[in-house]
Structure formats: structure tokens, C-alpha cells
VOVOKE-677130 format. One record per residue (C-alpha): residue in three letters; x, y, z. Coordinates in steps of 0.02 Angstrom, whole numbers, plus 50000, padded with zeros to 5 digits. Layout:
! VOVOKE-677130
alaXYZ
...
//
This chain:
! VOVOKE-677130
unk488535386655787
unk489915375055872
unk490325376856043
unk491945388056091
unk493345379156147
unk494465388856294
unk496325388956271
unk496575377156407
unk495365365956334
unk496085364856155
unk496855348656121
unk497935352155981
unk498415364155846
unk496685362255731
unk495645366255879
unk496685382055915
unk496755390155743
unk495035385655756
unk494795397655878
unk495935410455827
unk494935411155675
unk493315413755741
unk494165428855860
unk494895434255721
unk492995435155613
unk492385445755771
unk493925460055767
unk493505460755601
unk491785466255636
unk492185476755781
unk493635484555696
unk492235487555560
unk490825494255664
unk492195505055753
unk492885511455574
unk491135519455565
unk491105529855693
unk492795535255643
unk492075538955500
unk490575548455570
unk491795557855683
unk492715564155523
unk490925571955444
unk490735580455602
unk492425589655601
unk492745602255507
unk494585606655510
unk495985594555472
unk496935597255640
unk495465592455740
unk495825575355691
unk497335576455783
unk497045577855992
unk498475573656098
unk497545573856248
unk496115562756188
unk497415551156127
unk498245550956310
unk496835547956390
unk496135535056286
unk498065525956313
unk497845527456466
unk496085520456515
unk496725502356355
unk498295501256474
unk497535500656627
unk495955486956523
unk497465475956469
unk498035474256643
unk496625467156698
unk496365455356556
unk498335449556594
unk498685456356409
unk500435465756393
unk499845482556398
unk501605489956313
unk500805476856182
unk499065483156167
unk500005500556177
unk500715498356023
unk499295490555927
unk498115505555981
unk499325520055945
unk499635512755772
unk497585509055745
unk497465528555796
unk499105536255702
unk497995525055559
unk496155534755614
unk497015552855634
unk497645550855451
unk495995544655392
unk495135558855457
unk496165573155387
unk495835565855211
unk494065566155234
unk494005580555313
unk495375589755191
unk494355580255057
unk492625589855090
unk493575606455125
unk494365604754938
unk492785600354882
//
């Protein structure tokens, strides 16, 4: 395993791609273990339109704003990237739910 280079410490393009890369490997394996318990949450549901819950979305908004803040990310930014990973979740989870209920 090679050693992880901070931003500060990268001395040129290579070693900074480098590193994107290898964040990049580990979203893609959150994002993955995450996508299953998406997933799980759609078996447990059993009506389309519970997949959609304004409050839960507000409140989980909420709580990545106030997370980005502290990590000096732009939370309009992360904003953004989580509504869209959720609008993307919500529409997941009516098809498998619809899916089962036609079945």
C-alpha cells in the first residue's frame, strides 16, 4: 500500500491525480455499501410514496450542510450533490417497490 500524500504535500500533477484516484476508489465503495441499504430500505417499504419523505430529506440536508462546514467544503456544493444522489435513491425505490407491488 503506498503512503497518502496530503494536498499540500503533492508536488505536481501525477501525485495529485494520484490521489484523486485513490479517493475516488473509496466513494465508489461507500457509494456502494450505501446503495445497499438503499436498497434494503426499498424491501422494507411497501408503498411507492414512502420513498418519498420531505421531512427526512430536510433533515438529512440539514445535518450534510452543517458536516461540510466543518470540513471547509461549500455546503451549497455538497447541497447539490446530495439532493441529486437522493432525487436518484427516491426514484430507485419506487421502482422496486412499484416493481414487487406489480408483481
Amino acid at each position: 500500500m503506498s503512503k497518502i500524500v496530503l494536498p499540500n504535500d503533492c508536488a505536481n500533477k501525477q501525485q495529485v491525480r494520484k490521489e484523486i484516484d485513490r479517493l475516488d476508489q473509496g466513494l465508489i465503495e461507500l457509494f456502494a455499501q450505501r446503495h445497499a441499504y438503499v436498497t434494503r430500505m426499498a424491501e422494507i417499504k411497501t408503498d411507492p410514496q414512502e420513498a418519498f419523505d420531505p421531512e427526512r430529506i430536510e433533515e438529512v440536508i440539514k445535518t450534510l450542510r452543517a458536516r461540510a462546514v466543518e470540513h471547509n467544503l461549500d455546503e451549497d456544493q455538497a447541497e447539490l450533490l446530495w439532493r441529486t444522489l437522493i432525487d436518484w435513491n427516491i426514484n430507485y425505490e419506487k421502482g422496486i417497490i412499484a416493481a414487487r407491488s406489480n408483481s
